[in-house]
PDB file as gemmi writes it, atoms N, CA and C in Angstrom:
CRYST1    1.000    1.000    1.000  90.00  90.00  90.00 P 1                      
ATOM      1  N   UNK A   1     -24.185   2.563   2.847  1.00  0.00           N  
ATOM      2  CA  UNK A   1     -23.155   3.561   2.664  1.00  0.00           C  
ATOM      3  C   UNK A   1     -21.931   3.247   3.526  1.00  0.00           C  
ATOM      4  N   UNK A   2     -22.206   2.769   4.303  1.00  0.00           N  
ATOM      5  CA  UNK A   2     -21.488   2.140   5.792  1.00  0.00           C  
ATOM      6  C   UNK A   2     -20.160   1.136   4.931  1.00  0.00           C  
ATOM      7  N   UNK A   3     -21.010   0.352   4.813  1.00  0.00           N  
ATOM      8  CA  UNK A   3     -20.020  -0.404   4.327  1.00  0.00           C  
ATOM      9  C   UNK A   3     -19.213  -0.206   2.610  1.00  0.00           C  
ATOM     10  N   UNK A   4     -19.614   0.636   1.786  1.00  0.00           N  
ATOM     11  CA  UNK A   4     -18.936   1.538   0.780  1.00  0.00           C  
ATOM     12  C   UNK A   4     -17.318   2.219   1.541  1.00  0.00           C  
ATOM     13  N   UNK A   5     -17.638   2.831   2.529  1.00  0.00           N  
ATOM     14  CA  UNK A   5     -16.480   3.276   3.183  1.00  0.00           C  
ATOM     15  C   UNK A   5     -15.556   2.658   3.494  1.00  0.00           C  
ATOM     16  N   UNK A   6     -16.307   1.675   3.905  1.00  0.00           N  
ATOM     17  CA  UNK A   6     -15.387   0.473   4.555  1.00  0.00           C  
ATOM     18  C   UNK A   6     -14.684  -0.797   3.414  1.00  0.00           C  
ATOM     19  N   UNK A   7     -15.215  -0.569   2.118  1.00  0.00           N  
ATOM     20  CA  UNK A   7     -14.647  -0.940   0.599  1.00  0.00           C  
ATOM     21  C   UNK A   7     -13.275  -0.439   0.084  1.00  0.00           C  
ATOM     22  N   UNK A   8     -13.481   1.370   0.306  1.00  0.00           N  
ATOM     23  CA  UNK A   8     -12.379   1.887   0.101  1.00  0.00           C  
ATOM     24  C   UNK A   8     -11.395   1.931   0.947  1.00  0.00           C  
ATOM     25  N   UNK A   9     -11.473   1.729   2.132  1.00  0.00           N  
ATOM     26  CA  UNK A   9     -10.621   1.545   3.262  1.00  0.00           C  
ATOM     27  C   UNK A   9      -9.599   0.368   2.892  1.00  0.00           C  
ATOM     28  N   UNK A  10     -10.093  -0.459   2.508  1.00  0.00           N  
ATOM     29  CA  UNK A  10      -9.735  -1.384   2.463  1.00  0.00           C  
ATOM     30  C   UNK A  10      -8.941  -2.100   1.181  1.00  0.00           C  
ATOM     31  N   UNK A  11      -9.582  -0.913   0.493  1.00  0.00           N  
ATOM     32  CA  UNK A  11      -8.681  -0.611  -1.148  1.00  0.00           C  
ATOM     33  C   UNK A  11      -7.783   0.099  -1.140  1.00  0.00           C  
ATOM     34  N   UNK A  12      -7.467   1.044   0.171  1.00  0.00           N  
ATOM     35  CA  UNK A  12      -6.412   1.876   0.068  1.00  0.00           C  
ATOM     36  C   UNK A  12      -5.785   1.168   1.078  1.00  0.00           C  
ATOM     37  N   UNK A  13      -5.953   0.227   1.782  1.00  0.00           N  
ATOM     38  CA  UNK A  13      -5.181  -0.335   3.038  1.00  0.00           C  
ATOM     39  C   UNK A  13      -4.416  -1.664   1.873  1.00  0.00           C  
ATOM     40  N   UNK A  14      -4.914  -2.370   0.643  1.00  0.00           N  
ATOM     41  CA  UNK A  14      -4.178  -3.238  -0.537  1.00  0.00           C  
ATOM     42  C   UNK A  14      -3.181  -2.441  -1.423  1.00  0.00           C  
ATOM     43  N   UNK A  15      -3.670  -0.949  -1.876  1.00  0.00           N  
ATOM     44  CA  UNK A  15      -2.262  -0.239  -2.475  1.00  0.00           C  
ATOM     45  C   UNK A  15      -1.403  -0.214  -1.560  1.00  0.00           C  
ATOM     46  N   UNK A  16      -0.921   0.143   0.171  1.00  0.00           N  
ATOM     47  CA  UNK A  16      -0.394   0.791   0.796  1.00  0.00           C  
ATOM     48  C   UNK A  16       0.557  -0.841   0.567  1.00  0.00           C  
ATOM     49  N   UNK A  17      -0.188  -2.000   1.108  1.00  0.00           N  
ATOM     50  CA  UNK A  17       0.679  -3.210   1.174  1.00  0.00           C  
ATOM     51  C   UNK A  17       1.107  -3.287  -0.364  1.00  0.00           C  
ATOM     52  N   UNK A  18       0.695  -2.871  -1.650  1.00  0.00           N  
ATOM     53  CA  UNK A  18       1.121  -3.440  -2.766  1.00  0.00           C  
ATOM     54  C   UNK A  18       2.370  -2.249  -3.070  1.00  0.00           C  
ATOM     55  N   UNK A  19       2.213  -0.948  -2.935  1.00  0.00           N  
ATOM     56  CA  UNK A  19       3.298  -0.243  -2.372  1.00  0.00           C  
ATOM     57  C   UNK A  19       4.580  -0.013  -1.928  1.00  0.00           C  
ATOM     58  N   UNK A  20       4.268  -1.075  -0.680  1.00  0.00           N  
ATOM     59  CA  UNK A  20       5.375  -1.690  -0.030  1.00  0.00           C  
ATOM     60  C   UNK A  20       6.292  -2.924  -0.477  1.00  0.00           C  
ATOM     61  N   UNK A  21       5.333  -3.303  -1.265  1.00  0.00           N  
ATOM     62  CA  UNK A  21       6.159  -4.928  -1.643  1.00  0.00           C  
ATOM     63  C   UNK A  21       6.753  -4.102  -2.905  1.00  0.00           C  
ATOM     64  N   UNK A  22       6.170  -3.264  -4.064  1.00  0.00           N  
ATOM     65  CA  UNK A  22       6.929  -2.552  -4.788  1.00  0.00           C  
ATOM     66  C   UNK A  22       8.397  -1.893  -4.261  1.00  0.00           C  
ATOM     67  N   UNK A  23       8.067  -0.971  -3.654  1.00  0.00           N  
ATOM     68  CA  UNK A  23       9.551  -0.210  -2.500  1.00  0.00           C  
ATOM     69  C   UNK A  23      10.616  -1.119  -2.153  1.00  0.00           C  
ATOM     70  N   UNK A  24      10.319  -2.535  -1.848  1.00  0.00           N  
ATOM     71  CA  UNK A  24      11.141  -3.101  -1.321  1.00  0.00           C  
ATOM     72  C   UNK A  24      11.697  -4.220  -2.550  1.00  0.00           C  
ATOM     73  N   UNK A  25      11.026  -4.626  -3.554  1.00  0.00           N  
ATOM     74  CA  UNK A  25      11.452  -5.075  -4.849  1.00  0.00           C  
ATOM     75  C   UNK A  25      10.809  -6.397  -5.083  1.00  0.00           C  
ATOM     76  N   UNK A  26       9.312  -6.419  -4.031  1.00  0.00           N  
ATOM     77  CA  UNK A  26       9.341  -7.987  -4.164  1.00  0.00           C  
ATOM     78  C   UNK A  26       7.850  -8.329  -5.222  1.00  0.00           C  
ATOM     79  N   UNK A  27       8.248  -7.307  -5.845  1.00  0.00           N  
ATOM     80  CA  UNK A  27       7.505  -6.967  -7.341  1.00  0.00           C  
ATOM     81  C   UNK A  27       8.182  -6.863  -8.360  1.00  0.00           C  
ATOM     82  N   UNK A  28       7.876  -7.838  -9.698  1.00  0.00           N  
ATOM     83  CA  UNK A  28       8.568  -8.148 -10.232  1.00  0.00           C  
ATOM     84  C   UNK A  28       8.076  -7.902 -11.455  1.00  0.00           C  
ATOM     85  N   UNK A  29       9.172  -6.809 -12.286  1.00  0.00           N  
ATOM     86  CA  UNK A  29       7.964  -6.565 -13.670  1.00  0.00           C  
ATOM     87  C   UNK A  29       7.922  -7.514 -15.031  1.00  0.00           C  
ATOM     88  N   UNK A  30       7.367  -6.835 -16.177  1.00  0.00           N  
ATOM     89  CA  UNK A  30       7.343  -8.179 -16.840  1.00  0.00           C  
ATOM     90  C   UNK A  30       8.021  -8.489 -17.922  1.00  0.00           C  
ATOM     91  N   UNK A  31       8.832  -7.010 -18.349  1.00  0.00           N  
ATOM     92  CA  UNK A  31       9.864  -6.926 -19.353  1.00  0.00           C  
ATOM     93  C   UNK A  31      11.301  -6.439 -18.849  1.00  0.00           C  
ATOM     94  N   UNK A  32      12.271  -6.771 -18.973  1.00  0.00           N  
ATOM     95  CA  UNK A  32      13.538  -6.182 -19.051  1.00  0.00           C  
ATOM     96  C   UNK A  32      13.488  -5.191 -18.163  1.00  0.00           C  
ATOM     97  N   UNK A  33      13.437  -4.286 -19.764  1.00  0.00           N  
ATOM     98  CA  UNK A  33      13.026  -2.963 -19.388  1.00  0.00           C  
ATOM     99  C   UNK A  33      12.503  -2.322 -18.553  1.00  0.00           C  
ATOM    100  N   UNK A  34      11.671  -2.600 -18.148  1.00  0.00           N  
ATOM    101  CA  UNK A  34      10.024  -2.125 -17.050  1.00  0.00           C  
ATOM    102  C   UNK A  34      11.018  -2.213 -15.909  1.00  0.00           C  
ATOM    103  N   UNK A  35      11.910  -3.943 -16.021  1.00  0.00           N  
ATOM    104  CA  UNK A  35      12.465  -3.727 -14.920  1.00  0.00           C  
ATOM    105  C   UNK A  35      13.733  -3.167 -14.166  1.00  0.00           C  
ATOM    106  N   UNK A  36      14.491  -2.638 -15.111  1.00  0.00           N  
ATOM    107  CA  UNK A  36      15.441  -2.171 -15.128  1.00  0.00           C  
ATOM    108  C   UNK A  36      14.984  -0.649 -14.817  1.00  0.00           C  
ATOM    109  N   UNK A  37      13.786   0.514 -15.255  1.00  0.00           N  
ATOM    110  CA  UNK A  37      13.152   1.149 -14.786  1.00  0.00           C  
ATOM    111  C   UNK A  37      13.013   1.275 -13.353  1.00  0.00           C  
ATOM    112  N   UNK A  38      12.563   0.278 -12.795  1.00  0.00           N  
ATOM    113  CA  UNK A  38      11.827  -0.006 -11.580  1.00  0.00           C  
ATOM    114  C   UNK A  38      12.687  -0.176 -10.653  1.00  0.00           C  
ATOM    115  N   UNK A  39      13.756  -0.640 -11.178  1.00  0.00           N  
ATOM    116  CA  UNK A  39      15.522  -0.985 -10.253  1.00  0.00           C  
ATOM    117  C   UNK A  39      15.877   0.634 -10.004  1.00  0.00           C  
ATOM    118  N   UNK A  40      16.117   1.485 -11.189  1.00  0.00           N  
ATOM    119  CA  UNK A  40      16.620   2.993 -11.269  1.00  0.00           C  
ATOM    120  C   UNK A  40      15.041   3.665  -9.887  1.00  0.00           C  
ATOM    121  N   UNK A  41      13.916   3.767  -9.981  1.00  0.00           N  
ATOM    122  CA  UNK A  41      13.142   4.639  -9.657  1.00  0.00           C  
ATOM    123  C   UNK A  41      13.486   3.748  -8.133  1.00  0.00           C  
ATOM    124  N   UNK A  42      13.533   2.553  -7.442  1.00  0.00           N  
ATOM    125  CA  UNK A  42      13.437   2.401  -6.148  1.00  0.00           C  
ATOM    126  C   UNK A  42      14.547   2.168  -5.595  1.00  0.00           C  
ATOM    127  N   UNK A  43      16.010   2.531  -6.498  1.00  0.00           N  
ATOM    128  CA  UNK A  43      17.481   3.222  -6.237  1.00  0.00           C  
ATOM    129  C   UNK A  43      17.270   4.911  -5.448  1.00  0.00           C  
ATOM    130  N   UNK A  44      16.587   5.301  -6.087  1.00  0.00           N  
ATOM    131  CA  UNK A  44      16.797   6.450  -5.852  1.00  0.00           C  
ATOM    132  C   UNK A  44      15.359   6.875  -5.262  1.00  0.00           C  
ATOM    133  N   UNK A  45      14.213   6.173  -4.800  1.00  0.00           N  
ATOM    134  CA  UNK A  45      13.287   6.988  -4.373  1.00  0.00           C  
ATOM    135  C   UNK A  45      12.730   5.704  -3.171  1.00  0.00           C  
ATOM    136  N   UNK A  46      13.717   4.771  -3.249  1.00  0.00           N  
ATOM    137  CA  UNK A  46      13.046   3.633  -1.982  1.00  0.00           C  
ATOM    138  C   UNK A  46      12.991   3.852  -0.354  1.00  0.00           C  
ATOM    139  N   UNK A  47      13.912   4.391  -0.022  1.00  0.00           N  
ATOM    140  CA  UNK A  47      13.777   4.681   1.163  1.00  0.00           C  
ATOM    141  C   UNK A  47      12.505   5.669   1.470  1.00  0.00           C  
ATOM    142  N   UNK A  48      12.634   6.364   1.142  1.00  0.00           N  
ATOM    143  CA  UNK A  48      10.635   7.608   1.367  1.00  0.00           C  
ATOM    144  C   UNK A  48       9.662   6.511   1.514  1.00  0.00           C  
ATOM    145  N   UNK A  49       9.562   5.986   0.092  1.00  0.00           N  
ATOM    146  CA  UNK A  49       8.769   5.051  -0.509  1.00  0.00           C  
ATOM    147  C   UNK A  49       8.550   4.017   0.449  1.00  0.00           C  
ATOM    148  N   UNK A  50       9.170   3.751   1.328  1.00  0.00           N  
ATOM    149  CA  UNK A  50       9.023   2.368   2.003  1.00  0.00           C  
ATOM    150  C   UNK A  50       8.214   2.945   3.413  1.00  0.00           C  
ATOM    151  N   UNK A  51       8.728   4.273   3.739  1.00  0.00           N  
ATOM    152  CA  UNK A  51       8.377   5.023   5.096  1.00  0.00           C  
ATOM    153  C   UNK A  51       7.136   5.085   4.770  1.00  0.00           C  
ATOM    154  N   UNK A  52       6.706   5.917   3.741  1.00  0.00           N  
ATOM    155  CA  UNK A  52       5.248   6.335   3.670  1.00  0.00           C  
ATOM    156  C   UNK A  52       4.248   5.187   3.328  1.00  0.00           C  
ATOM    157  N   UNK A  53       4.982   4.292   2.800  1.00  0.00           N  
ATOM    158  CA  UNK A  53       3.731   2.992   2.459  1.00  0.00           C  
ATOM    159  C   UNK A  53       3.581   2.106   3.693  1.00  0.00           C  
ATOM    160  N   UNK A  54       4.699   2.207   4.351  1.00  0.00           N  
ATOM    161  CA  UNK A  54       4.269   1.501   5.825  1.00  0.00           C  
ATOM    162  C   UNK A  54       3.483   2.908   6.545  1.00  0.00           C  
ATOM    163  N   UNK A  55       3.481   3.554   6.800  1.00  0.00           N  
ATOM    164  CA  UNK A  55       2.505   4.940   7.571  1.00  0.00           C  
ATOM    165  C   UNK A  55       0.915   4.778   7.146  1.00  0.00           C  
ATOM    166  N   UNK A  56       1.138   4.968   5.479  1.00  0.00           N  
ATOM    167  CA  UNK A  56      -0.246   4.766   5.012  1.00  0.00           C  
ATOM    168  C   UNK A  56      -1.055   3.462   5.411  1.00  0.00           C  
ATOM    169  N   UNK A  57      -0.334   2.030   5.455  1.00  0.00           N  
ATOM    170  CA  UNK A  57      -0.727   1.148   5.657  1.00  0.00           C  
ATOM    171  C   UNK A  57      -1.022   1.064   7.447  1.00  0.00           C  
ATOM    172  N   UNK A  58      -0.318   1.360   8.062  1.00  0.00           N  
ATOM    173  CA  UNK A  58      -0.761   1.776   9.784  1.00  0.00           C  
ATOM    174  C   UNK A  58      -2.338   2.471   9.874  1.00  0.00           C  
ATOM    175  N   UNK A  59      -2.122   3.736   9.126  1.00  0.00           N  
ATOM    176  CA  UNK A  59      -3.172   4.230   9.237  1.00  0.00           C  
ATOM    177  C   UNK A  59      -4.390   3.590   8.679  1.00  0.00           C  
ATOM    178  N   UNK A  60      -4.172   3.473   7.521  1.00  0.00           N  
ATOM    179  CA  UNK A  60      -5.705   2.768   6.999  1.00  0.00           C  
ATOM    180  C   UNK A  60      -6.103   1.362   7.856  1.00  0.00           C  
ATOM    181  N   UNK A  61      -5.109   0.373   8.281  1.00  0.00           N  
ATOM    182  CA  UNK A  61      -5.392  -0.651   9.486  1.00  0.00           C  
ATOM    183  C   UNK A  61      -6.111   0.014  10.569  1.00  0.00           C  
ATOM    184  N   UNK A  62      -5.253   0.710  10.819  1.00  0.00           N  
ATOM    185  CA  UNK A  62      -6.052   1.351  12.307  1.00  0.00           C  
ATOM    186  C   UNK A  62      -7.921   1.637  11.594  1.00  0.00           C  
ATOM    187  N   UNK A  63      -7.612   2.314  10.720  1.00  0.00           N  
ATOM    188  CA  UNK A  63      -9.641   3.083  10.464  1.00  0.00           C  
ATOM    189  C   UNK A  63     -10.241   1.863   9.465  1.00  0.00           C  
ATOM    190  N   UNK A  64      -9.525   0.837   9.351  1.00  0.00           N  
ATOM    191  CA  UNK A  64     -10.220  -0.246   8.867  1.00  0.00           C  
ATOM    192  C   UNK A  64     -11.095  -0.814  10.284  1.00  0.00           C  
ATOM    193  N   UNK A  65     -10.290  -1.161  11.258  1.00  0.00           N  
ATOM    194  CA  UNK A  65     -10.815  -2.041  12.210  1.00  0.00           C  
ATOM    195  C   UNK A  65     -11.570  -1.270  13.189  1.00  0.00           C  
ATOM    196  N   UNK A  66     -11.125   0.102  13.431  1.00  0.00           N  
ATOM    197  CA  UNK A  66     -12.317   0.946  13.678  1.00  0.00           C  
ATOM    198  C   UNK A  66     -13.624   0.988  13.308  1.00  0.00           C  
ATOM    199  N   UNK A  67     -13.485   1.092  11.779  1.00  0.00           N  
ATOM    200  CA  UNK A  67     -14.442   0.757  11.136  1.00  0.00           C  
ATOM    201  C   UNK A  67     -15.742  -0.662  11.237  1.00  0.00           C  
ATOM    202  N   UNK A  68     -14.910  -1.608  11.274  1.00  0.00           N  
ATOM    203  CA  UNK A  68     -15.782  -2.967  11.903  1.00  0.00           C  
ATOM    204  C   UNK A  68     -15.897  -2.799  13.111  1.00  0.00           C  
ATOM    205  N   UNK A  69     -15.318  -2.136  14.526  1.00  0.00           N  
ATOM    206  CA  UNK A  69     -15.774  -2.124  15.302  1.00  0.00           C  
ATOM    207  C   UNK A  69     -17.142  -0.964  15.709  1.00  0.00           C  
ATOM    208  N   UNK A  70     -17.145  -0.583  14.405  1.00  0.00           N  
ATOM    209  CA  UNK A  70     -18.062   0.563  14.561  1.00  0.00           C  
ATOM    210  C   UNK A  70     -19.823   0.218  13.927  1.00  0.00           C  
ATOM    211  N   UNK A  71     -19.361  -1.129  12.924  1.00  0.00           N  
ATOM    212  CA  UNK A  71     -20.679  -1.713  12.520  1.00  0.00           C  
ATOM    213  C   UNK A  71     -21.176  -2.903  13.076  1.00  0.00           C  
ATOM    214  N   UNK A  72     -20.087  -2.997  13.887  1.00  0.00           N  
ATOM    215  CA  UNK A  72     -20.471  -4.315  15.154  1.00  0.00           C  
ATOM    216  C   UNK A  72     -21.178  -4.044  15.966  1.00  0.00           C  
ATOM    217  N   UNK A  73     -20.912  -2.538  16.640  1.00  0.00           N  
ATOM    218  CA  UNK A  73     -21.215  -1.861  17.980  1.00  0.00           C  
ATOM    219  C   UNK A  73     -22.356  -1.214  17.397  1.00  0.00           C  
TER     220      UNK A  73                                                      
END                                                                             
């Protein structure tokens, strides 16, 4: 079960970084369109977007390595 936790941790610690590379644009979509979308939504919603995906990503680091230090110990 131990390590189940430590699965999702670690799945939410890959959105927070995939997140971030979105927010900042270094995601690249695969039509035009999609991307011209994606230009308008992180015009107007990137700055939040970049705060909270670096926060989320702090946090889940931090209770990731907690986490291994907790099935080490």
């Amino acid at each position: 079960m131990e390590y189940l936790g430590l699965f999702f941790e670690l799945l939410i610690l890959a959105f927070a970084v995939y997140l971030y590379m979105f927010a900042t644009g270094r995601i690249e979509a695969k039509t035009e369109e999609a991307q011209q979308r994606a230009d308008a939504f992180r015009k107007s919603n990137g700055g939040w977007l970049r705060i909270l995906s670096l926060a989320l990503a702090a946090i889940m680091l931090v209770n990731v390595l907690l986490h291994i230090m907790q099935l080490m110990g």
